[in-house]
Biopython code that builds the backbone (N, CA, C, O; Angstrom):
import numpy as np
from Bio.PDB.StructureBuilder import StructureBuilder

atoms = [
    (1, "UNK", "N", (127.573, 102.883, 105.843)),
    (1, "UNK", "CA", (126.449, 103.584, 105.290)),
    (1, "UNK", "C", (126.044, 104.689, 106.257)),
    (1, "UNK", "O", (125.844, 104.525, 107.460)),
    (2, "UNK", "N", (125.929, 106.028, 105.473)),
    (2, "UNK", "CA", (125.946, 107.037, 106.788)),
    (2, "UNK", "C", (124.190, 107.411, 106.703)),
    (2, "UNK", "O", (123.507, 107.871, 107.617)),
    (3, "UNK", "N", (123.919, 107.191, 105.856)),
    (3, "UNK", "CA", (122.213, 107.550, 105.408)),
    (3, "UNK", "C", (121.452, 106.417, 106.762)),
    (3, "UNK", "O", (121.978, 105.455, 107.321)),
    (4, "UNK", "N", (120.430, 106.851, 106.904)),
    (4, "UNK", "CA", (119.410, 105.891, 107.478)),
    (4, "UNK", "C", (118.023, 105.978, 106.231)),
    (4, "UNK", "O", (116.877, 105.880, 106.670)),
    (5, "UNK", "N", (118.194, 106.120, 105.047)),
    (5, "UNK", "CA", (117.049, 106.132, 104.392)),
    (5, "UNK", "C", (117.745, 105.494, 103.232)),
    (5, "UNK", "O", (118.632, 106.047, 102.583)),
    (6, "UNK", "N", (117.168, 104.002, 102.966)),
    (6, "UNK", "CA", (116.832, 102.828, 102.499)),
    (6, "UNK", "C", (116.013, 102.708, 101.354)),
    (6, "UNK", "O", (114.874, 103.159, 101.473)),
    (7, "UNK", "N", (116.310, 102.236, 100.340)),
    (7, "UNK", "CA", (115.205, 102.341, 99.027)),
    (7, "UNK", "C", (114.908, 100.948, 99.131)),
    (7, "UNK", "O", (115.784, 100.397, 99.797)),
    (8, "UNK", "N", (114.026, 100.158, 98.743)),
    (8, "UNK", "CA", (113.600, 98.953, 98.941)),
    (8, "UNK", "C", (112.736, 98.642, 98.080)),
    (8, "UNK", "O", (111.742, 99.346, 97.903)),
    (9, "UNK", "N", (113.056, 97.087, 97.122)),
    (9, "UNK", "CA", (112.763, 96.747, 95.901)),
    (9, "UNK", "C", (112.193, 95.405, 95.998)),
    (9, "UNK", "O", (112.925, 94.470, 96.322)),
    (10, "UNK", "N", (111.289, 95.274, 95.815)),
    (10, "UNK", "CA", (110.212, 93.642, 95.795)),
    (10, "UNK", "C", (109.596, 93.434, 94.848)),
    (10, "UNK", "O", (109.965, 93.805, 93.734)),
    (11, "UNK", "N", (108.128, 92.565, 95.151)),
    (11, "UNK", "CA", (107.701, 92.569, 94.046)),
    (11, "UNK", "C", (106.347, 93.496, 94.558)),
    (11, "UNK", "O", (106.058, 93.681, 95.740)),
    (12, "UNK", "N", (105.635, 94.001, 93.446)),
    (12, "UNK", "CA", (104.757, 95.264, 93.763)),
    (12, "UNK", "C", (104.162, 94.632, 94.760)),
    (12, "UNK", "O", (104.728, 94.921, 95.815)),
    (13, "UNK", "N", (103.078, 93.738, 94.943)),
    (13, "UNK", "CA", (101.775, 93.518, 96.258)),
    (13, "UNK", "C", (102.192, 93.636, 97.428)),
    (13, "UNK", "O", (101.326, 93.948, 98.245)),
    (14, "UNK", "N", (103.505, 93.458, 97.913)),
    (14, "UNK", "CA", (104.118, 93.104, 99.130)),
    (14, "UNK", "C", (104.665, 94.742, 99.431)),
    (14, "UNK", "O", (104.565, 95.208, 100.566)),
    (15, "UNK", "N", (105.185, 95.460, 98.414)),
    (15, "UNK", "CA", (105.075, 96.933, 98.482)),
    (15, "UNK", "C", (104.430, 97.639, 98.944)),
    (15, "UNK", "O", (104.641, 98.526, 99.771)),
    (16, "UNK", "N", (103.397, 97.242, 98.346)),
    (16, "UNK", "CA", (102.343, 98.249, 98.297)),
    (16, "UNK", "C", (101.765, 97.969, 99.712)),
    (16, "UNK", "O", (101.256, 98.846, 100.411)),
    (17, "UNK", "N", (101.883, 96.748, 100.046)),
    (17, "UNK", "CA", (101.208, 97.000, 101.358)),
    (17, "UNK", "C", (101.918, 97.190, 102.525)),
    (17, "UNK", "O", (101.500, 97.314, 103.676)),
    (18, "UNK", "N", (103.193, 97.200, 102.033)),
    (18, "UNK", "CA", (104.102, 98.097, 103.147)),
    (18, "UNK", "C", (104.701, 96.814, 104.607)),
    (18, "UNK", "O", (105.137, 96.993, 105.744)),
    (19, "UNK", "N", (104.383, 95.464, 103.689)),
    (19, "UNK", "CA", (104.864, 94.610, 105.335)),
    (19, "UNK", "C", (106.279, 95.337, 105.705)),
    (19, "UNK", "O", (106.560, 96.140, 106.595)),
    (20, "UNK", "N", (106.905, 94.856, 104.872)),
    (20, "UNK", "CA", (108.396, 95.039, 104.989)),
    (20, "UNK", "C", (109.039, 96.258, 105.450)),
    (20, "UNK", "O", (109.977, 96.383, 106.238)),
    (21, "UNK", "N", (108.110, 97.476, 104.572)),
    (21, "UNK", "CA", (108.354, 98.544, 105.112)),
    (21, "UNK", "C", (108.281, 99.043, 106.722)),
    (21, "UNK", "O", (109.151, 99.631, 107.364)),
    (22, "UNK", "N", (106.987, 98.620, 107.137)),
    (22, "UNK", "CA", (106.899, 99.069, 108.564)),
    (22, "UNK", "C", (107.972, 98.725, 109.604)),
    (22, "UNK", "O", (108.728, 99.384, 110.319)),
    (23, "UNK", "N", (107.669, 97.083, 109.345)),
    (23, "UNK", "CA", (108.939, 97.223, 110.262)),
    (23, "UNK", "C", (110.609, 97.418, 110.265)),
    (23, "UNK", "O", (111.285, 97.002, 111.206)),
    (24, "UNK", "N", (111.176, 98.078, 109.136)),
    (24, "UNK", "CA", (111.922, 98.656, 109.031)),
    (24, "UNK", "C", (111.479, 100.245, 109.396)),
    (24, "UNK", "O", (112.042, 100.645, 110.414)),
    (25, "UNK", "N", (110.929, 100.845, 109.007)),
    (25, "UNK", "CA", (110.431, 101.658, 110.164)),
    (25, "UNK", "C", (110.383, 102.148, 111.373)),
    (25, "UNK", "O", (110.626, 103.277, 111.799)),
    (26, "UNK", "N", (109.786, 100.450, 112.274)),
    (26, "UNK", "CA", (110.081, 100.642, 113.369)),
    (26, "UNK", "C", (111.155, 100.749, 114.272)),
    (26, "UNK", "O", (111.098, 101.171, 115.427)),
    (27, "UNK", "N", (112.419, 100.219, 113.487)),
    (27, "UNK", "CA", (113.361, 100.201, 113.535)),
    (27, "UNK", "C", (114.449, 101.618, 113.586)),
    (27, "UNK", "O", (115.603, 101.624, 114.015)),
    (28, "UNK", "N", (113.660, 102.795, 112.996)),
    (28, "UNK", "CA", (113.781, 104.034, 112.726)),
    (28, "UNK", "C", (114.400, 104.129, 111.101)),
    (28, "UNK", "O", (114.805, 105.214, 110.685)),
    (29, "UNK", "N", (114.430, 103.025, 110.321)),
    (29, "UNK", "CA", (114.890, 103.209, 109.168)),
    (29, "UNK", "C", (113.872, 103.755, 108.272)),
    (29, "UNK", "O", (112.908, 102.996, 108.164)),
    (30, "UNK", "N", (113.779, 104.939, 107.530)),
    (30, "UNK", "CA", (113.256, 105.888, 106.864)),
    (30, "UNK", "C", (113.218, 104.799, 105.411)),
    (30, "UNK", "O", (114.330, 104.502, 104.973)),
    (31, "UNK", "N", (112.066, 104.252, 104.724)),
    (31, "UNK", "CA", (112.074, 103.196, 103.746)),
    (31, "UNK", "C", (111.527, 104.655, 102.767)),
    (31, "UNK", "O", (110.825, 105.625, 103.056)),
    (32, "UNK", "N", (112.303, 104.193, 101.402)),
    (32, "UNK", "CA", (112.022, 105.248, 100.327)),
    (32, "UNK", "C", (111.683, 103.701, 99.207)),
    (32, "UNK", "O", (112.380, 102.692, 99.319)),
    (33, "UNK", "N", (110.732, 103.781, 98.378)),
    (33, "UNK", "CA", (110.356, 102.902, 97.251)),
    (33, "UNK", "C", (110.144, 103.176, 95.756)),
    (33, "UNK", "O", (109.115, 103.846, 95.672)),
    (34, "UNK", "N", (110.580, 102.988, 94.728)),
    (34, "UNK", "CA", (110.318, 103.178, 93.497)),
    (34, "UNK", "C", (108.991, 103.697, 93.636)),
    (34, "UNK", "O", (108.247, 103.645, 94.615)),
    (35, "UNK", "N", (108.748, 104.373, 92.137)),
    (35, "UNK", "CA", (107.481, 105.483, 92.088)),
    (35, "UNK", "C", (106.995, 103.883, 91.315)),
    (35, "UNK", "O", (107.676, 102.907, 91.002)),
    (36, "UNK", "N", (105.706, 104.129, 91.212)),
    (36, "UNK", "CA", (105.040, 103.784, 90.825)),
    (36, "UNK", "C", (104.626, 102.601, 89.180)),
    (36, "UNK", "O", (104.099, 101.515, 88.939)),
    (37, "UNK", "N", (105.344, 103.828, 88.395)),
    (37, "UNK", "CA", (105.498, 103.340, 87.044)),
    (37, "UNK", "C", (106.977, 101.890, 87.177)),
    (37, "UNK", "O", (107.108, 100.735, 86.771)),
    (38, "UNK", "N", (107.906, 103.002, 88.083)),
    (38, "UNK", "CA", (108.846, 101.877, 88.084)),
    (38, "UNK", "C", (108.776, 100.493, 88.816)),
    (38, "UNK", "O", (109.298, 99.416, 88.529)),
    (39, "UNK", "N", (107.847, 100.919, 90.004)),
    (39, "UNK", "CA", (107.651, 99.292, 90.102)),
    (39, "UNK", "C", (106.750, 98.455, 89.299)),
    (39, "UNK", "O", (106.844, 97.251, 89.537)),
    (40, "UNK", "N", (106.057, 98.741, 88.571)),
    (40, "UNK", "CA", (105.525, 98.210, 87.439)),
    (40, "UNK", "C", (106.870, 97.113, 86.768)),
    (40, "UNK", "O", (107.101, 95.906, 86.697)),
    (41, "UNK", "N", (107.465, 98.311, 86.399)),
    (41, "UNK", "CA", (108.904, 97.552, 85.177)),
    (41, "UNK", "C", (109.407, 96.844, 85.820)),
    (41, "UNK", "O", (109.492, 95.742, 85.280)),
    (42, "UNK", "N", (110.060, 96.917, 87.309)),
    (42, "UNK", "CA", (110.581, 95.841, 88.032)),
    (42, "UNK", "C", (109.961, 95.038, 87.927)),
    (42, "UNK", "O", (110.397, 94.115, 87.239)),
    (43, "UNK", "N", (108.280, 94.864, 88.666)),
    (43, "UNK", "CA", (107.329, 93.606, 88.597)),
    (43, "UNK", "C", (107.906, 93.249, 87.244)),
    (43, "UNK", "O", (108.921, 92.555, 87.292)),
    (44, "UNK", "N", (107.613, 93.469, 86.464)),
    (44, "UNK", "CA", (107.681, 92.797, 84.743)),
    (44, "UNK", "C", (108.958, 92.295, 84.735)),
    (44, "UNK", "O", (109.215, 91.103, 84.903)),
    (45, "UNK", "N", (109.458, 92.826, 84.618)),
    (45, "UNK", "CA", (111.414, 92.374, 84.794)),
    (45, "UNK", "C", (111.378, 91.613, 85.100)),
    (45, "UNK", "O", (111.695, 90.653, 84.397)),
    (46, "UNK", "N", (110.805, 91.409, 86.872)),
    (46, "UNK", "CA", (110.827, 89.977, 87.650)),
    (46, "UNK", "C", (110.626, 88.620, 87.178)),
    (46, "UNK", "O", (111.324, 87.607, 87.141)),
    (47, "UNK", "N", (109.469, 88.920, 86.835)),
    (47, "UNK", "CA", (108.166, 87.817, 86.212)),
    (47, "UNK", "C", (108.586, 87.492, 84.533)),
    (47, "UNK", "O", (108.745, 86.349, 84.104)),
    (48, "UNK", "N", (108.664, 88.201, 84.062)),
    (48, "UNK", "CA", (108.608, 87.883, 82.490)),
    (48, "UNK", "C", (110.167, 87.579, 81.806)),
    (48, "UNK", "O", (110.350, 86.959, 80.758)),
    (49, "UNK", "N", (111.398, 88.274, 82.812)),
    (49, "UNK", "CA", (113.153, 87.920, 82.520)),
    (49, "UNK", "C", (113.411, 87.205, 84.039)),
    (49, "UNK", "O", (113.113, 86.014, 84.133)),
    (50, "UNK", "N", (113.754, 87.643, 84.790)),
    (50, "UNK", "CA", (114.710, 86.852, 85.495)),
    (50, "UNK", "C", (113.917, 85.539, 85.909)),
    (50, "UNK", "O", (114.468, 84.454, 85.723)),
    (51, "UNK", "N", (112.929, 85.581, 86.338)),
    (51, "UNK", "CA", (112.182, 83.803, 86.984)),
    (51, "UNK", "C", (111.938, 83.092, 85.544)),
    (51, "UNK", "O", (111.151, 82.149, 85.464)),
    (52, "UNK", "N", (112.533, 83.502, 84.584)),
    (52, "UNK", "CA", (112.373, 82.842, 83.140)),
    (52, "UNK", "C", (114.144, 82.519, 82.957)),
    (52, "UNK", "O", (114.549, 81.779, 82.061)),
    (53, "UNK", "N", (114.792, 82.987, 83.641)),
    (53, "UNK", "CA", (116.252, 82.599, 83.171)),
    (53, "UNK", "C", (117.075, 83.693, 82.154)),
    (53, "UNK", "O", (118.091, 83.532, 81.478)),
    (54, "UNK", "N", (116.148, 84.932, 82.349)),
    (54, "UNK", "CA", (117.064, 85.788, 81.003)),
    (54, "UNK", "C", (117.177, 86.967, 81.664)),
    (54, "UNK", "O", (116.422, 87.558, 82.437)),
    (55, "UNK", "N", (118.519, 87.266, 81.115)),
    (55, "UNK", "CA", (119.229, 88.210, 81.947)),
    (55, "UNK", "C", (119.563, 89.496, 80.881)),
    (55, "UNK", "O", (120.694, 89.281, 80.446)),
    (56, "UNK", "N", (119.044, 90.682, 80.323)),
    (56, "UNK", "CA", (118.909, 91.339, 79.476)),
    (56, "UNK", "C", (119.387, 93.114, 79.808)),
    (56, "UNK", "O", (118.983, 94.077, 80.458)),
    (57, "UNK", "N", (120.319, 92.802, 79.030)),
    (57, "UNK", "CA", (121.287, 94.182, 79.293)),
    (57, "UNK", "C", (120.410, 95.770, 79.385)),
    (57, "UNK", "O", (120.704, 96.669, 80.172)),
    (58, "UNK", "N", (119.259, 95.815, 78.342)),
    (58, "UNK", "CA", (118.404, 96.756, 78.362)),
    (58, "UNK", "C", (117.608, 96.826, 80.021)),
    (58, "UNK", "O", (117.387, 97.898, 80.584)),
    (59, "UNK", "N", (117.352, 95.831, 80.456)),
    (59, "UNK", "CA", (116.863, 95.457, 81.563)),
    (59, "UNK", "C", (117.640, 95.999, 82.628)),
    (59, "UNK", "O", (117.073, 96.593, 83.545)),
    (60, "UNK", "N", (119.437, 95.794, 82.596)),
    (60, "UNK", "CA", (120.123, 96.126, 84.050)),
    (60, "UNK", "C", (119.518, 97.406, 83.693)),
    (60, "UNK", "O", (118.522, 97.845, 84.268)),
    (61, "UNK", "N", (120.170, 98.044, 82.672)),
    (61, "UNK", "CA", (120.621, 99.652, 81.892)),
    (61, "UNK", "C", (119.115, 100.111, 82.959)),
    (61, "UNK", "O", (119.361, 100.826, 83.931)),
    (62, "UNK", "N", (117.797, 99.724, 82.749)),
    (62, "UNK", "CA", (116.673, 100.521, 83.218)),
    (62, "UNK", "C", (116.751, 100.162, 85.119)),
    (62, "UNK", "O", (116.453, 101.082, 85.882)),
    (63, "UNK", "N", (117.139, 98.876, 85.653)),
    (63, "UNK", "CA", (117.445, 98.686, 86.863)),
    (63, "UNK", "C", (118.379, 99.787, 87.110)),
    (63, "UNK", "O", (117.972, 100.503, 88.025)),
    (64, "UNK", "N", (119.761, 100.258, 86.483)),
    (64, "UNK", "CA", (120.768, 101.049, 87.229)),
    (64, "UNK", "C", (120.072, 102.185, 87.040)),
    (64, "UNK", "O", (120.166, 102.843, 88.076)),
    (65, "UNK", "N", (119.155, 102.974, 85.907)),
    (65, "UNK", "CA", (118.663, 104.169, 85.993)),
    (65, "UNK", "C", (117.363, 104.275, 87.042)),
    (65, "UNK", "O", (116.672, 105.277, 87.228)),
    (66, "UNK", "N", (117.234, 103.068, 87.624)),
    (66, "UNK", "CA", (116.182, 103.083, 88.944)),
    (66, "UNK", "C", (117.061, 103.257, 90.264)),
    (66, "UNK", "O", (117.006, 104.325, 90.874)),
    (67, "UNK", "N", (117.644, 102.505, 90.584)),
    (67, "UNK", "CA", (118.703, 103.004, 91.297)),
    (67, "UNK", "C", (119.617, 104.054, 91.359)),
    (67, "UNK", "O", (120.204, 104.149, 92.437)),
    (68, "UNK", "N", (119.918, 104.925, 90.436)),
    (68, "UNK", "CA", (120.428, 106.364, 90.038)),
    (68, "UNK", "C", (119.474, 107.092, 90.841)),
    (68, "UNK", "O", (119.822, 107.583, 91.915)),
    (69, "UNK", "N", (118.389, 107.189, 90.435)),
    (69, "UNK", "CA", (116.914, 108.116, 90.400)),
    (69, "UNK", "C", (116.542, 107.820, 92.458)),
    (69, "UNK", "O", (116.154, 108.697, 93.230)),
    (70, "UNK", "N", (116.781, 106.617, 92.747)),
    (70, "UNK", "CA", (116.480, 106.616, 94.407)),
    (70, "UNK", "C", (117.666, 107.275, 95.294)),
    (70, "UNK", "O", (117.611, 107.827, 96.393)),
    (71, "UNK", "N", (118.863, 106.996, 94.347)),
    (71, "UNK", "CA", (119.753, 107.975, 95.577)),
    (71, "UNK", "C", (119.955, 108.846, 95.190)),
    (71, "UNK", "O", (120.938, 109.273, 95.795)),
    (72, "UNK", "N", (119.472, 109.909, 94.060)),
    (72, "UNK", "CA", (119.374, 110.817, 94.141)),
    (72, "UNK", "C", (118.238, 111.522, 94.391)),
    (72, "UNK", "O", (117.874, 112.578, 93.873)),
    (73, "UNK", "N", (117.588, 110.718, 95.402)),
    (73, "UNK", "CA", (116.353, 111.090, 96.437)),
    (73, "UNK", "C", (116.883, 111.153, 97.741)),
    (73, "UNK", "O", (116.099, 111.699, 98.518)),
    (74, "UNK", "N", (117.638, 110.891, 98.104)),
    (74, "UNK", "CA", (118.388, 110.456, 99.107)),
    (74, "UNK", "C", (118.869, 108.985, 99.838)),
    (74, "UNK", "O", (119.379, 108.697, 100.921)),
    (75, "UNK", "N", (118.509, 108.371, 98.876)),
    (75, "UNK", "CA", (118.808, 106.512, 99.193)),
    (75, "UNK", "C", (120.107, 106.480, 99.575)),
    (75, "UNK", "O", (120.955, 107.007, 98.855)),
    (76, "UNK", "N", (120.571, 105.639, 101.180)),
    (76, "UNK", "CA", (121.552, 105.370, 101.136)),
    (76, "UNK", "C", (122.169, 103.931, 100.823)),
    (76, "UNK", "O", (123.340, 103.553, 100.823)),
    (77, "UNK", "N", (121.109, 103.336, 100.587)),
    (77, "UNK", "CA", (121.542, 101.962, 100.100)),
    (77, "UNK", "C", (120.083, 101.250, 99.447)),
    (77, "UNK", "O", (118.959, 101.746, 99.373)),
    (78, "UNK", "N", (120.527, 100.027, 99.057)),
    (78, "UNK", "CA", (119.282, 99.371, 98.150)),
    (78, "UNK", "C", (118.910, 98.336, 98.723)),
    (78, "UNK", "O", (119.878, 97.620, 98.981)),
    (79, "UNK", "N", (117.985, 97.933, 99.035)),
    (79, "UNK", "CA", (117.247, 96.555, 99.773)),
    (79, "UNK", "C", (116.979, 95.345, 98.523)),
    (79, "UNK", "O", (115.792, 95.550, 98.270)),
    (80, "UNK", "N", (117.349, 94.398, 97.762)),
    (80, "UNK", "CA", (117.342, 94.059, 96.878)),
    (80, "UNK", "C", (116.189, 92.659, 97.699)),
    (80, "UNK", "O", (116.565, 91.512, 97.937)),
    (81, "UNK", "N", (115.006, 93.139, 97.936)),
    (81, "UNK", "CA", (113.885, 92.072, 98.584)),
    (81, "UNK", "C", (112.975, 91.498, 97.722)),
    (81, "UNK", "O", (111.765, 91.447, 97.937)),
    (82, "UNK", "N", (113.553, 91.054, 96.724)),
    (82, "UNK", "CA", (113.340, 90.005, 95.526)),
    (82, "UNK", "C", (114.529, 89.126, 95.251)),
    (82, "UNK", "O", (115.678, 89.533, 95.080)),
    (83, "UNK", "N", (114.057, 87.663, 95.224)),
    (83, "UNK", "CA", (115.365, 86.831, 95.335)),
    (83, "UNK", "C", (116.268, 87.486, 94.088)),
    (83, "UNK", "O", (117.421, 87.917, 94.126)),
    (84, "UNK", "N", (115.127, 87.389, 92.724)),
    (84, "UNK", "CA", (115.718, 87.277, 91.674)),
    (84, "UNK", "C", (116.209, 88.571, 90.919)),
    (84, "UNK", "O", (116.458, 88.530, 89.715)),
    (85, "UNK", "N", (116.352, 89.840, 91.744)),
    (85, "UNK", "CA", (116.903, 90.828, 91.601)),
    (85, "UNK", "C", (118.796, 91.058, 91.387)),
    (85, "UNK", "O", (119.455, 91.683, 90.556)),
    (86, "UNK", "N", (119.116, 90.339, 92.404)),
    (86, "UNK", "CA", (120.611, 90.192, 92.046)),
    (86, "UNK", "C", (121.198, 89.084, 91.074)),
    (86, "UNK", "O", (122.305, 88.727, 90.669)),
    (87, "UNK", "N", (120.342, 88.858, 90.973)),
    (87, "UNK", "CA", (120.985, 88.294, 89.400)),
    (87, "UNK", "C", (120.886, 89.092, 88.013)),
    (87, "UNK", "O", (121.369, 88.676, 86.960)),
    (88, "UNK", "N", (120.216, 90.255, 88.157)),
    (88, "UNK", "CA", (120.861, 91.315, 87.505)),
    (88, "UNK", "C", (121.513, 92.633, 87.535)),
    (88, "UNK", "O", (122.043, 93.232, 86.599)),
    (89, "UNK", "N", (121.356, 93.064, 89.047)),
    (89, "UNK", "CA", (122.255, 94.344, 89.242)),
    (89, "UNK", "C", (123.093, 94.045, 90.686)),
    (89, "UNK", "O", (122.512, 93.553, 91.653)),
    (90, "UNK", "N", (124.444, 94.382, 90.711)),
    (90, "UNK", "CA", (125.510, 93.894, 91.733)),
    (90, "UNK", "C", (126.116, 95.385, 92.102)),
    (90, "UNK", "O", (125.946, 96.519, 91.653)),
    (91, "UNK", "N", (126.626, 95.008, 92.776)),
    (91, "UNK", "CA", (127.388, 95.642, 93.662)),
    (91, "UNK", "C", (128.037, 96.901, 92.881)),
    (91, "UNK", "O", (127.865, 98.067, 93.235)),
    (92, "UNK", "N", (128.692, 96.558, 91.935)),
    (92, "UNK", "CA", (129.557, 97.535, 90.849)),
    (92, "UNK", "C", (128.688, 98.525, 90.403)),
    (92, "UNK", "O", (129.018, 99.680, 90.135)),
    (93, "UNK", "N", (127.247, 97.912, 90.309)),
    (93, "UNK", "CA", (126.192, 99.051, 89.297)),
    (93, "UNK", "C", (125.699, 100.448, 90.429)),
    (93, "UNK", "O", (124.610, 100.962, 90.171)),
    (94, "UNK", "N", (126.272, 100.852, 91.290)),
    (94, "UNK", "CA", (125.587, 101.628, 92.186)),
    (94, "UNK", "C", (126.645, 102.046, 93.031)),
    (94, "UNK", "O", (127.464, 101.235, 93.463)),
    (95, "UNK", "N", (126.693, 103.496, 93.352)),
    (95, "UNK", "CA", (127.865, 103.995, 94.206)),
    (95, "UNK", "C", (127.353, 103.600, 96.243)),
    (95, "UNK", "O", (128.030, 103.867, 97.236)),
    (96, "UNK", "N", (125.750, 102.812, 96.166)),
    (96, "UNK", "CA", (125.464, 102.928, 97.557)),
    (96, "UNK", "C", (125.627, 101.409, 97.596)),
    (96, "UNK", "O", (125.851, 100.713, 96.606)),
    (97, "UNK", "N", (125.470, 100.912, 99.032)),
    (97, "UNK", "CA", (125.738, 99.507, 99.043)),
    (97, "UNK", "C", (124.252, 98.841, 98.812)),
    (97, "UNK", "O", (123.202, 99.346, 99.210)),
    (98, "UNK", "N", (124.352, 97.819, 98.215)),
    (98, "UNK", "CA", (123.366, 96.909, 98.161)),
    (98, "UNK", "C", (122.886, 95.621, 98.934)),
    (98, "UNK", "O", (123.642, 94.654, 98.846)),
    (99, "UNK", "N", (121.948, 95.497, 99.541)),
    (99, "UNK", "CA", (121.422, 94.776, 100.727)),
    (99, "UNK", "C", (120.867, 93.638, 100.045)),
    (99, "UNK", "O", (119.640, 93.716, 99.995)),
    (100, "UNK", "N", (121.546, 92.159, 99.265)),
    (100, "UNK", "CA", (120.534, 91.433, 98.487)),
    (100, "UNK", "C", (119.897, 90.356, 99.927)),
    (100, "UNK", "O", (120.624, 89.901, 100.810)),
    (101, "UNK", "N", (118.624, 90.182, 99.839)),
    (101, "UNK", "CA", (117.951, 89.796, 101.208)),
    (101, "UNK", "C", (118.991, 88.234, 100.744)),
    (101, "UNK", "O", (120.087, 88.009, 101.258)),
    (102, "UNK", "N", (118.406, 87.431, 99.817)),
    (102, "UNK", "CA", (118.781, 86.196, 99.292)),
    (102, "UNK", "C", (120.315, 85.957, 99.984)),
    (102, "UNK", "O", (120.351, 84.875, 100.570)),
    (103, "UNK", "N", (121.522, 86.675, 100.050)),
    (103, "UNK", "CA", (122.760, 86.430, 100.337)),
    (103, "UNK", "C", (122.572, 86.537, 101.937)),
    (103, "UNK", "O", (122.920, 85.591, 102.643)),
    (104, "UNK", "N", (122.137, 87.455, 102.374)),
    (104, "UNK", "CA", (121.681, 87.384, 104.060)),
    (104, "UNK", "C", (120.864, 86.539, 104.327)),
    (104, "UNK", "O", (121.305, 85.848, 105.245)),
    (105, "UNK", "N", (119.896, 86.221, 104.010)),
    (105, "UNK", "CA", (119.217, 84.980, 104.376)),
    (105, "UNK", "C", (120.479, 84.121, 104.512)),
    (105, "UNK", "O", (120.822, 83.895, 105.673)),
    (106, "UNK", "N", (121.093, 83.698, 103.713)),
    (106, "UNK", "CA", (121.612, 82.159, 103.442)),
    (106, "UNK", "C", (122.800, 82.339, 104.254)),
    (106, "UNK", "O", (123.033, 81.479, 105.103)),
    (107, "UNK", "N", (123.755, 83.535, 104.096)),
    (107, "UNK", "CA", (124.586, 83.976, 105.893)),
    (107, "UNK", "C", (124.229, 83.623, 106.983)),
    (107, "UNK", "O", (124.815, 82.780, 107.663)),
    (108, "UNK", "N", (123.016, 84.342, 107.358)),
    (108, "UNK", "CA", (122.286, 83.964, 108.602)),
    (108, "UNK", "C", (122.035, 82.485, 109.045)),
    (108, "UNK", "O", (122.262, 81.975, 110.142)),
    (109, "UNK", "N", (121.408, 81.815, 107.693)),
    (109, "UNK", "CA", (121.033, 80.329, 108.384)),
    (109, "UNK", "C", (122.487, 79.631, 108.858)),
    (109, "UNK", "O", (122.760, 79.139, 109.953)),
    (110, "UNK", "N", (123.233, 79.742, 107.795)),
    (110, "UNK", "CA", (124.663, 79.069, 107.755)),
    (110, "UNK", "C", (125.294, 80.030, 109.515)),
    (110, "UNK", "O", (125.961, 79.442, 110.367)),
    (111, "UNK", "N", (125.084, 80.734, 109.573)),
    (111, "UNK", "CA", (125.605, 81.094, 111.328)),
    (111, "UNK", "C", (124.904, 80.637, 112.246)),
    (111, "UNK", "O", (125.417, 80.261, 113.300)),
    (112, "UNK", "N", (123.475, 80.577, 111.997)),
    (112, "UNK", "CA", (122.811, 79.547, 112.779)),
    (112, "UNK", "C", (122.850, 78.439, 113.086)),
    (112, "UNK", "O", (122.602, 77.970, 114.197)),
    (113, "UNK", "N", (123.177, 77.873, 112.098)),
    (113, "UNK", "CA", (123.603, 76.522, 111.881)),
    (113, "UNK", "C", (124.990, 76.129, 112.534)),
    (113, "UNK", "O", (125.180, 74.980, 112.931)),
    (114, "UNK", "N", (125.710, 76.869, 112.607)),
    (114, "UNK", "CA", (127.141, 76.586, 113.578)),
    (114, "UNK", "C", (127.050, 77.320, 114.535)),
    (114, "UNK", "O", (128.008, 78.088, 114.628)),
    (115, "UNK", "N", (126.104, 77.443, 115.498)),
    (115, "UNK", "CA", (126.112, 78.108, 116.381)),
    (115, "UNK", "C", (126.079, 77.114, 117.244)),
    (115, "UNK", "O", (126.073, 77.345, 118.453)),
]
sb = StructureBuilder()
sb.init_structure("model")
sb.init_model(0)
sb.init_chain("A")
sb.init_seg("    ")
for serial, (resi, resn, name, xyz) in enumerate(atoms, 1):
    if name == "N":
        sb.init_residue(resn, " ", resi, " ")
    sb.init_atom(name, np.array(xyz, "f"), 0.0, 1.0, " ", f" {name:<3s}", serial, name[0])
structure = sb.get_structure()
């Protein structure tokens, strides 16, 4: 990834107040976030399809045109910091790489764990 500017996807409250963001930040990583309206639709997405078990093609279709719209802001990759985000958009749907926290978490412990 040659970008240092990061689009990053949660659920709105935790956004908005920027935990996550800062300290990626401090880190010198430049955090870029859905506008406004769109984190709305994500929140909803979240809450009302995927933590319900439904996985709805109209749903990726508006996820990949959110992801379109951030790297062509300059996103070089996607922070997927909602568990239940990759269970509808992968790797294939996006020319930048995708960061799902959920698969790193569970890397990390499992290296911890044999350490």
């Amino acid at each position: 990834m040659e970008s240092k500017l990061l689009a990053f996807w949660e659920l709105v409250i935790p956004l908005e107040h920027a935990f996550y963001k800062s300290r990626l930040e401090v880190q010198g990583i430049k955090v870029l976030v859905p506008n406004e309206t769109d984190r709305v639709v994500i929140n909803t997405v979240i809450y009302n399809e995927l933590c319900l078990g439904k996985i709805l093609e109209e749903s990726r279709a508006i996820y990949k045109r959110i992801i379109q719209d951030l790297v062509e802001q300059g996103a070089g990759g996607i922070i997927l910091g909602c568990t239940e985000i990759g269970l509808l958009v992968k790797a294939e749907d996006t020319t930048v790489p995708l960061f799902d926290t959920t698969l790193l978490h569970a890397k990390g412990a499992v290296k911890l764990a044999f350490e």
